[in-house]
C-alpha positions in Angstrom: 111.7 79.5 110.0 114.9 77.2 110.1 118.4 78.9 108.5 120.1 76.6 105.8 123.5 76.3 105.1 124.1 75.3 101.3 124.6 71.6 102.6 121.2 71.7 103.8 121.9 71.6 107.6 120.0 74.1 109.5 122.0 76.9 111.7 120.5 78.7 114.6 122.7 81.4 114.3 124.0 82.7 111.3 121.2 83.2 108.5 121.1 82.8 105.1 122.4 86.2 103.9 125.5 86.0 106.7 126.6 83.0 104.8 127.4 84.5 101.9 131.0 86.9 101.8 129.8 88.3 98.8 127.2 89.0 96.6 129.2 86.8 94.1 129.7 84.0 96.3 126.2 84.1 96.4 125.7 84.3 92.4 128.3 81.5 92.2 126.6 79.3 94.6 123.2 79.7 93.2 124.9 78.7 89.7 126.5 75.7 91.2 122.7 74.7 92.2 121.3 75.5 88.6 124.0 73.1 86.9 123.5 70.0 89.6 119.5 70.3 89.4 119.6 71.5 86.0 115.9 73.0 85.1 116.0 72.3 81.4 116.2 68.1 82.5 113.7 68.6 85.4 111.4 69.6 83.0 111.4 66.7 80.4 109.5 64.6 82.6 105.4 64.1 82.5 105.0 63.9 85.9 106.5 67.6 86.4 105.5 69.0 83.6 101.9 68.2 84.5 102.5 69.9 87.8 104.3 73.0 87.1 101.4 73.6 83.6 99.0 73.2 86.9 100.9 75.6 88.9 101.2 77.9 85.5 97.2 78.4 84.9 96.7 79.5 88.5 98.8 81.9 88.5 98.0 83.3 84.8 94.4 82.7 86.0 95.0 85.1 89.2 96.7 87.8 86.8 93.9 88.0 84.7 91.6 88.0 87.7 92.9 90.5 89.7 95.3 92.8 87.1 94.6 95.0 84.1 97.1 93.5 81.8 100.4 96.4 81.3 103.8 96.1 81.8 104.5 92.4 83.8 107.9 91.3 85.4 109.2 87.6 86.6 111.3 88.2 89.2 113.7 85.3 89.4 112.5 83.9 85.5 115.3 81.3 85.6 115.1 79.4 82.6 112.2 81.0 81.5 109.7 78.1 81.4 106.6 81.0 83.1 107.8 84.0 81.6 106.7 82.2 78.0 104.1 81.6 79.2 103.2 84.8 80.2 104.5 85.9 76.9 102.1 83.5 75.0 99.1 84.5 77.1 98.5 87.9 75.7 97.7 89.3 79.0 100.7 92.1 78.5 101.6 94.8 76.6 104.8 94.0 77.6 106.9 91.3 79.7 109.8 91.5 81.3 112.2 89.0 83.2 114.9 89.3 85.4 117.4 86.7 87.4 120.8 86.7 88.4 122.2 84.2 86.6 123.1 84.1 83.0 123.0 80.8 82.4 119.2 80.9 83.3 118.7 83.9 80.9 120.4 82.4 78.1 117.9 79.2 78.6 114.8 81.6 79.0 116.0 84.0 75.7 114.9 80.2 74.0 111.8 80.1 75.1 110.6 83.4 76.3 110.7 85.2 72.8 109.9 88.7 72.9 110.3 89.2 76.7 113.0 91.5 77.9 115.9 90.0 80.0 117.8 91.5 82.6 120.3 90.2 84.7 120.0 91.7 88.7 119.9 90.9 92.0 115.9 90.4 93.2 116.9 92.8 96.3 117.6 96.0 93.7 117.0 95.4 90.2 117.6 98.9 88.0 113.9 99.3 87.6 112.0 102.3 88.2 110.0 103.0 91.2 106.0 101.9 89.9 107.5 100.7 86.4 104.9 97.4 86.7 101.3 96.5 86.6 102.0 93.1 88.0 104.7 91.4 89.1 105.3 87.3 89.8 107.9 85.3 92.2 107.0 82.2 91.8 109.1 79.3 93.5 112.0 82.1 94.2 111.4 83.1 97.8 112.9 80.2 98.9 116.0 80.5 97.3 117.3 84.0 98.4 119.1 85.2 101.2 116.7 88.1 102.1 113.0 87.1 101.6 111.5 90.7 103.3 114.2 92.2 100.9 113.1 90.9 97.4 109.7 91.3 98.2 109.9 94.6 99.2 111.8 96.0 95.8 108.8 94.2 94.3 106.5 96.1 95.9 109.2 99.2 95.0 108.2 98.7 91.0 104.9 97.8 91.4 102.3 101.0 90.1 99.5 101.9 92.1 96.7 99.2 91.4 99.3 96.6 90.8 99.5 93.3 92.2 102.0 91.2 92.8 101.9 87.0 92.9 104.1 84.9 94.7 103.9 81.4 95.1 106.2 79.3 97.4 106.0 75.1 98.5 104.8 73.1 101.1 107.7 71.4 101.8 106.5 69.2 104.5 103.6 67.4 102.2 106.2 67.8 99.3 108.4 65.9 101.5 106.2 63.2 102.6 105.3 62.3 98.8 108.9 61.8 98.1 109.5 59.8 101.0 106.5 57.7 99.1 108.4 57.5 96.0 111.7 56.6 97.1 110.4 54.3 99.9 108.6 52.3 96.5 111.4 52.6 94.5 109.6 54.8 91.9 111.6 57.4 91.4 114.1 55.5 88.5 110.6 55.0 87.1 109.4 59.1 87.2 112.8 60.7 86.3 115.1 58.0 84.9 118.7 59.1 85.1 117.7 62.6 86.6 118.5 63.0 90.5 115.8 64.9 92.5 116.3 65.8 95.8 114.8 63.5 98.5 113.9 66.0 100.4 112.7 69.9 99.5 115.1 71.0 102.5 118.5 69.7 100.8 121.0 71.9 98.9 118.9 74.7 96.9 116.3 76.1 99.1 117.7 78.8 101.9 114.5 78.9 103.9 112.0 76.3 104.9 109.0 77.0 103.7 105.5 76.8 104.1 101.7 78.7 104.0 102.9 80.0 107.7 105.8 80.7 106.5 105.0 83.0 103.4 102.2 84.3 105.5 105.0 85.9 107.8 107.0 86.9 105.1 104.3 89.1 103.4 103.6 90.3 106.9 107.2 91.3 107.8 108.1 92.9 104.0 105.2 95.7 104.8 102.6 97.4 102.9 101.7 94.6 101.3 97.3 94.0 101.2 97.0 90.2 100.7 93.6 89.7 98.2 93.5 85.8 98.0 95.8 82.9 99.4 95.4 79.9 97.2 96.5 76.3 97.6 98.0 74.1 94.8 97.3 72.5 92.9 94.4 71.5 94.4 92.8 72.6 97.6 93.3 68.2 98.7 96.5 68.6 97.6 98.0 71.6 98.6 101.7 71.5 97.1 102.5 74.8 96.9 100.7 78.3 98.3 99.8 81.2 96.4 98.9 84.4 97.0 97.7 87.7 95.6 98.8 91.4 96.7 98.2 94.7 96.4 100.7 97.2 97.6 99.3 100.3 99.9 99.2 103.2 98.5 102.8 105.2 98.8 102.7 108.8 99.4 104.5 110.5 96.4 107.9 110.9 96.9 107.7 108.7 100.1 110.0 105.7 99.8 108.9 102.3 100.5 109.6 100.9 104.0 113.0 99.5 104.9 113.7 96.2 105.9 112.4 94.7 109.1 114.3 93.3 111.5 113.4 89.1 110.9 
């Protein structure tokens, strides 16, 4: 897995979390990233909107298929475009969201009414220890500096029986159809005035990513059972990866593993 600085070159040495002085240089870049590629604009256009409801039903679809409906968190809810979702699907007693920014949770109090926001780091959010029945990262991983980290403190909330969904892109396909659309000059024609990256690997995402990729993080994070890897958002068109945990079962009072060395 290549290291990223926020420039989008790749470093051998130093990794995404060394980059960072701070936490808030970290918060501070990550809001820099959410006013350039502004969410709110991405989504106005057909094309995406298509693509991410796609993305939306398999992952509602794998909560209903493998959970038992309870308490639900978004880890890294951003703008809040799933967590209403989520919200409007009835699956939940309750719903919950959480990201470090609060620009992103102002934008997802619009949409995700009912749900409740807190702002916190993915790596140790002020949660309870088993406080969920299911909890989703969905296009996150990519964006933090400490992947094992944030997925174990999901694992950390989740209640025995609980299952957790992450999804994450294929950037190389991903790439390849953008080369297509700029290479034809289509992209003025998808998004207008919006900018898109012209390649997954510039500026936002911290990690390349991949099915191999993810596959390793799971492994690495520990005590994680995978129940079902899933391509999207079709299996001839596989865009993005998802997949379906459990979390072993934790004796009481045990905590959950510490980070691995990556």
């Amino acid at each position: 897995m290549n290291d990223r600085t926020p420039g989008g070159t790749p470093t051998p040495t130093d990794g995404p979390a060394d980059r960072f002085a701070t936490r808030g240089d970290y918060y501070a870049w990550n809001d820099e990233m959410i006013r350039r590629y502004d969410p709110a604009k991405y989504y106005r256009f057909s094309i995406i909107r298509v693509l991410e409801h796609a993305r939306f039903r398999h992952i509602l679809g794998a909560l209903r298929r493998h959970g038992r409906g309870g308490r639900f968190l978004e880890v890294g809810c951003g703008h809040g475009f799933f967590l209403a979702e989520a919200v409007r699907s009835g699956l939940f007693a309750a719903c919950a969201g959480a990201d470090i920014s609060m620009m992103s949770l102002r934008e997802a109090s619009l949409r995700a009414s009912g749900a409740c926001l807190v702002q916190g780091d993915g790596e140790s959010l002020a949660f309870r220890e088993g406080a969920f029945d299911a909890v989703c990262l969905t296009e996150v991983i990519e964006h933090v500096p400490d992947q094992v980290a944030v997925l174990q403190e999901a694992a950390r909330m989740l209640a025995p029986g609980g299952i957790l969904v992450v999804t994450a892109p294929n950037e190389a396909l991903i790439n390849r159809l953008k080369a297509v659309v700029y290479g034809l000059k289509l992209d003025r024609l998808l998004f207008w005035s919006y900018k898109p990256s012209q390649r997954m690997d510039e500026e936002w995402h911290l990690h390349a990513m991949s099915r191999e990729a993810l596959r390793r993080i799971v492994i690495l994070a520990g005590g994680l059972n995978p129940l079902r890897w899933v391509r999207l958002p079709y299996a001839f068109l596989p865009m993005r990866t998802l997949v379906v945990c459990t979390v072993a079962t934790r004796e009481p009072g045990k905590p959950s593993p510490a980070p691995q060395s990556k």
